[in-house]
C-alpha positions as CSV (number, residue, x, y, z in Angstrom):
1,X,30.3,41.1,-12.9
2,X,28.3,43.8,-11.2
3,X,25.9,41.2,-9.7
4,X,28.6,39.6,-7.8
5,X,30.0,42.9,-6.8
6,X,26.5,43.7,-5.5
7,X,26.8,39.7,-3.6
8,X,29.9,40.4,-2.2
9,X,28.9,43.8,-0.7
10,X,25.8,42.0,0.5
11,X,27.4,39.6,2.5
12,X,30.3,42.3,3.4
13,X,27.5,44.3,5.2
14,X,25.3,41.1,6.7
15,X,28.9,39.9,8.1
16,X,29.2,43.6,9.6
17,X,26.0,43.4,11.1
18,X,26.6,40.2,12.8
19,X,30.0,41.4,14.1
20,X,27.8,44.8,15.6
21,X,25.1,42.7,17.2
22,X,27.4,40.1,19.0
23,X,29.8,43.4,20.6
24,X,26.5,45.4,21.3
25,X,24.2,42.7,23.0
26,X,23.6,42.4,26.8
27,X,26.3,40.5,28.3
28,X,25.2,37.1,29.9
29,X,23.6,37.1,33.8
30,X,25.8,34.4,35.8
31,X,23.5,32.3,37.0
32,X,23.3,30.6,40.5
33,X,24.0,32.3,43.8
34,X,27.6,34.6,44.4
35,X,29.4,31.7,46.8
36,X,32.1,34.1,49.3
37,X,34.9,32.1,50.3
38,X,35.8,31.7,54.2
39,X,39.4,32.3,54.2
40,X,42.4,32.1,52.1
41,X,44.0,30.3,54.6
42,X,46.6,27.6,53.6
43,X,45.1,24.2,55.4
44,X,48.0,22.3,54.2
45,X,50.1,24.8,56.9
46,X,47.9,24.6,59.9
47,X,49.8,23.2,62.3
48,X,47.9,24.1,65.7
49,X,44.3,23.6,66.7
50,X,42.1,24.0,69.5
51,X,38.7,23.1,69.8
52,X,36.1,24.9,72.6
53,X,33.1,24.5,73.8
54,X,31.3,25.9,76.5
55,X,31.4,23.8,79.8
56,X,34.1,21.5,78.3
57,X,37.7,20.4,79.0
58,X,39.2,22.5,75.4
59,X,40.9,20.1,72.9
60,X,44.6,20.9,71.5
61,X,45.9,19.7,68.6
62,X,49.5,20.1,67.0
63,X,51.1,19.0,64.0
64,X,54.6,17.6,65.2
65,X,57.3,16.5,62.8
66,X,54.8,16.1,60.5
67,X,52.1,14.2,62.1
68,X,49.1,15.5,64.1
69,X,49.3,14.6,67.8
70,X,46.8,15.2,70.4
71,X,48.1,17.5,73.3
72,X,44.6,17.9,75.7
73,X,42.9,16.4,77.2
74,X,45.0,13.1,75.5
75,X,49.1,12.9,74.5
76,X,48.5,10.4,71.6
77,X,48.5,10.0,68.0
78,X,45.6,11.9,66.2
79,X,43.6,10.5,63.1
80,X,45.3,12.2,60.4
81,X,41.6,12.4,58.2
82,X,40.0,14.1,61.0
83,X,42.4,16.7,61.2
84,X,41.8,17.4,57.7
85,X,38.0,17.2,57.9
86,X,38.9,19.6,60.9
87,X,41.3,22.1,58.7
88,X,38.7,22.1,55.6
89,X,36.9,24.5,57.3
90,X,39.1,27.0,55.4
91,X,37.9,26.4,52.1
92,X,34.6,26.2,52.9
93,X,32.2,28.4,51.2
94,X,29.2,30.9,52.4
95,X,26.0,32.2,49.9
96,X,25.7,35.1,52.6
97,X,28.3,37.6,53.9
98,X,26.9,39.7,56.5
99,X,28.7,42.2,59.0
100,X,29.0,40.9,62.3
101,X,26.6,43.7,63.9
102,X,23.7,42.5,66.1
103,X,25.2,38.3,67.0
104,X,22.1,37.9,69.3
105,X,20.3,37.4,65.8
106,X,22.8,34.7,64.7
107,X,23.6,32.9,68.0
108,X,26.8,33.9,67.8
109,X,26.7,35.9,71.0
110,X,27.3,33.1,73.2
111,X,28.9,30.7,70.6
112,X,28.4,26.6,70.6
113,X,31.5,26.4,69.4
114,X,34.9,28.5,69.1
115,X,37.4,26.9,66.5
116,X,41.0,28.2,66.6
117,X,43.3,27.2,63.9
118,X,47.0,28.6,64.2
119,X,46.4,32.0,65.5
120,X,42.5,32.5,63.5
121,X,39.4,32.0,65.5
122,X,36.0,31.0,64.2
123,X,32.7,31.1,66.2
124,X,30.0,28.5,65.3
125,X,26.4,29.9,65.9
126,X,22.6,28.9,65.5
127,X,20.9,27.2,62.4
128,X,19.3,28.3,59.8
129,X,15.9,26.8,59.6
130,X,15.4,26.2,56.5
131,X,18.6,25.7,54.5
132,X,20.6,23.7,58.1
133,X,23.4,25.8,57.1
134,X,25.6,27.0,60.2
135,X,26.4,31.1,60.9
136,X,29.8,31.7,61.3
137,X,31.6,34.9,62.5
138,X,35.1,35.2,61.3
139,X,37.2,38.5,60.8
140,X,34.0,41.0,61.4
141,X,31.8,39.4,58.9
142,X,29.0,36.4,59.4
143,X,29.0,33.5,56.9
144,X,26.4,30.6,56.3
145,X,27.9,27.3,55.7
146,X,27.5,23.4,55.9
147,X,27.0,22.2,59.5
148,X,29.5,19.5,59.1
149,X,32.7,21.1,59.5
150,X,31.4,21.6,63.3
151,X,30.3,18.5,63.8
152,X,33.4,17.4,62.5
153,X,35.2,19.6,65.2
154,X,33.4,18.7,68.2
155,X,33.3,15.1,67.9
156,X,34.4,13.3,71.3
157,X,37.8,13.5,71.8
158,X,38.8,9.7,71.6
159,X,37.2,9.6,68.4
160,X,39.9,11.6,67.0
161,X,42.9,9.7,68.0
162,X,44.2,7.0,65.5
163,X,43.0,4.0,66.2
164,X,46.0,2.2,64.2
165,X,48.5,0.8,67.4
166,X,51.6,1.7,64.8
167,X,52.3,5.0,62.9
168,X,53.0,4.4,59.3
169,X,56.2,5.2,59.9
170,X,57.0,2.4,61.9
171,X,58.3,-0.3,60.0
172,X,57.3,-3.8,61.8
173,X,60.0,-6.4,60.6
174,X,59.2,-9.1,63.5
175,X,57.5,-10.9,66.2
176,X,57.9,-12.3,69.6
177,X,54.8,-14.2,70.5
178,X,56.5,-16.4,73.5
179,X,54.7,-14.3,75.8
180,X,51.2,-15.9,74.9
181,X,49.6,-18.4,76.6
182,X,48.9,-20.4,73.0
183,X,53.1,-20.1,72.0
184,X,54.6,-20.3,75.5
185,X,56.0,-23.4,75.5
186,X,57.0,-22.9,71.9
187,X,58.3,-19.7,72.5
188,X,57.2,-18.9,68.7
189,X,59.5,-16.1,67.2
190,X,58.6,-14.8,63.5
191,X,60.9,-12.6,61.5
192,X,61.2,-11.4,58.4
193,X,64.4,-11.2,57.0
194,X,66.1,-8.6,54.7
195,X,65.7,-10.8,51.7
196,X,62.2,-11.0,52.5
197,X,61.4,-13.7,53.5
198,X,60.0,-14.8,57.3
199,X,62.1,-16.9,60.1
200,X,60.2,-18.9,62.0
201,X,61.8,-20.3,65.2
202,X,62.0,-23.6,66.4
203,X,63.2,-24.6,63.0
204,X,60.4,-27.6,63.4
205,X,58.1,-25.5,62.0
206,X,57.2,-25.2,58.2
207,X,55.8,-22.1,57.6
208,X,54.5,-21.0,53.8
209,X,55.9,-17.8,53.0
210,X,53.0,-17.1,50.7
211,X,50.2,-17.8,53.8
212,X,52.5,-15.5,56.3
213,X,52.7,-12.7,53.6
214,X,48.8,-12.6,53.2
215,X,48.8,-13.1,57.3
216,X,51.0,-9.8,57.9
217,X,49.3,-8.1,54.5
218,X,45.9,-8.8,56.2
219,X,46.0,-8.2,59.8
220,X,49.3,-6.2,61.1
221,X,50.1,-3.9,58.0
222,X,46.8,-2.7,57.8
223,X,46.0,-3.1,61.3
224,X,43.1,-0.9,62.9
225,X,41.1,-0.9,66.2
226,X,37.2,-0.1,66.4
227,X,38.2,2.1,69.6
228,X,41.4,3.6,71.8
229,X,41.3,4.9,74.8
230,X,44.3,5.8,77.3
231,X,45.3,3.0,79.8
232,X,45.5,3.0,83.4
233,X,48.3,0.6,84.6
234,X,47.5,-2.0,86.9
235,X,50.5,-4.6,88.8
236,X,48.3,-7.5,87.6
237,X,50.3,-9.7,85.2
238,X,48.9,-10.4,81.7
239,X,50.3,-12.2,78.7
240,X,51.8,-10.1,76.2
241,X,53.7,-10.1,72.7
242,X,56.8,-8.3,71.3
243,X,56.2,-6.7,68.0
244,X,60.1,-5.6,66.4
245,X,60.5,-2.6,64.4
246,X,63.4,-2.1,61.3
247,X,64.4,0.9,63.2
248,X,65.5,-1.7,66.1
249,X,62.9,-0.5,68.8
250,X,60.8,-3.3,70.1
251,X,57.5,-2.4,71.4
252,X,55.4,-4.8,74.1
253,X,51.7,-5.3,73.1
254,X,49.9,-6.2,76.7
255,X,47.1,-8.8,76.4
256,X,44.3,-8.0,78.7
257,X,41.5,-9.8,77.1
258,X,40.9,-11.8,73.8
259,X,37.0,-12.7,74.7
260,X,34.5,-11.2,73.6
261,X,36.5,-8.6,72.2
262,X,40.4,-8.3,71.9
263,X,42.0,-5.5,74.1
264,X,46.1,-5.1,73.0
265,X,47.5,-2.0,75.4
266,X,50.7,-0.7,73.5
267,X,53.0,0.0,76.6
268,X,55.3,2.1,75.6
269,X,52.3,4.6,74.6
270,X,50.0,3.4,77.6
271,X,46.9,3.2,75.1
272,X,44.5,0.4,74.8
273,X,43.4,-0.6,71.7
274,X,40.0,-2.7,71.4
275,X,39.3,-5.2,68.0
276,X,36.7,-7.9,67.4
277,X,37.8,-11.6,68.8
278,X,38.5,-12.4,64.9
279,X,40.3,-10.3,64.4
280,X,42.0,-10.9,67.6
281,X,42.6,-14.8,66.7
282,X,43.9,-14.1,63.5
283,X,46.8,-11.3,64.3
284,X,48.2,-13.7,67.4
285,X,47.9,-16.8,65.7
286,X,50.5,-16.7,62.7
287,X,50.2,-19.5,60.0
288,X,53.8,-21.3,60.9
289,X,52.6,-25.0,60.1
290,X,52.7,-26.2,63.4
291,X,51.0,-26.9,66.3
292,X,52.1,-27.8,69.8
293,X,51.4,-31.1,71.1
């Protein structure tokens, strides 16, 4: 009995010991560098933008019903993933926080970039040499961060427009192609109807719903040019198409070339959208089994 009173106490005092070390013992070093966040902005709120740089036309962006639109130097659509690139400047994090004493030393004297979003400014300096990270002055302090966020920023200005002809909220539901050189005489119409399935007028033709679901799937649902710039109108006549939308607005799509690339103009929106000639071929040629004498 006494030998396992003298165990028990034993492991009573090796337990103790254990229980004094682990409260007593140096507290683990974080490793890896302290990151400082930029701001604690919201980007999911931003809803203004504006983009300057020295000896260039400033770019404005706002966010309208939703949907980022570009108000200078261009009134069009903008690309909604740019805008985000654009806005993720916010979370973006810095190894360094300095105070923003002595710019000369960070370029940030005469910025290379000033980025407004809503009513915050940010000004884009020199590079680091070694590390390519940025400087960045933003409420009195200097930060260090990835170089991408300006680049993303200052990109040219068409390049962040959409490049889709149609925003996703507009709902295409038919097709007037009798403005075409190819469906003239045909005066090829192609609806889709609210059960689904497509109309193809004359009745002559024999269309396979399955073929003209992969055509529209393919080409106008997910339909996106390689460039858009704004369009200059001219009194020249062209061949065009209608494009019909559920929400009954029709929209004319102005053919100005199909070789060697496409060029569509959307009227209404005097943009010009440019695809490749396959592309081209494929979205003004619907499969409606049959072809005109």
């Amino acid at each position: 009995m006494k030998s396992r009173w003298l165990l028990n106490l034993v492991l009573l005092l090796a337990v103790g010991a254990i229980a004094i070390f682990l409260y007593l013992r140096p507290k683990p070093v974080e490793k890896g560098p302290k990151a400082y966040t930029l701001s604690t902005l919201d980007a999911g709120r931003i809803s203004r933008i504006t983009v300057e740089v020295p000896a260039k036309r400033p770019v404005r962006l706002e966010k309208q019903q939703g949907r980022w639109r570009m108000v200078e130097p261009y009134q069009a659509r903008a690309d909604e993933t740019s805008m985000e690139r654009i806005v993720a400047l916010l979370n973006a994090t810095s190894p360094i926080k300095l105070p923003a004493e002595d710019l000369a030393r960070f370029g940030l004297d005469s910025p290379a970039l000033k980025l407004r979003l809503d009513d915050e400014e940010f000004s884009f300096g020199m590079y680091q040499p070694v590390s390519g990270e940025q400087f960045v002055a933003y409420k009195g302090s200097v930060y260090a961060i990835a170089p991408h966020f300006s680049e993303e920023a200052t990109a040219q200005p068409l390049e962040l427009l959409d490049k889709r002809p149609f925003d996703p909220d507009e709902q295409i539901v038919g097709f007037d192609f009798s403005g075409l050189e190819q469906w003239e005489k045909l005066r090829l119409q192609v609806e889709r109807q609210p059960d689904g399935k497509w109309k193809v007028t004359p009745e002559k033709a024999k269309p396979d719903q399955n073929a003209l679901n992969e055509w529209f799937d393919a080409g106008w649902r997910t339909l996106r040019a390689t460039a858009v710039a704004p369009f200059v109108p001219d009194r020249a006549p062209h061949p065009y198409l209608i494009v019909k939308l559920k929400s009954g607005k029709t929209v004319r799509l102005i053919k100005m070339q199909e070789s060697p690339e496409l060029l569509l103009v959307r009227e209404d929106q005097q943009m010009q959208y440019r695809f490749p000639q396959d592309t081209g071929f494929e979205i003004l040629n619907p499969p409606v089994g049959f072809r005109q004498d």
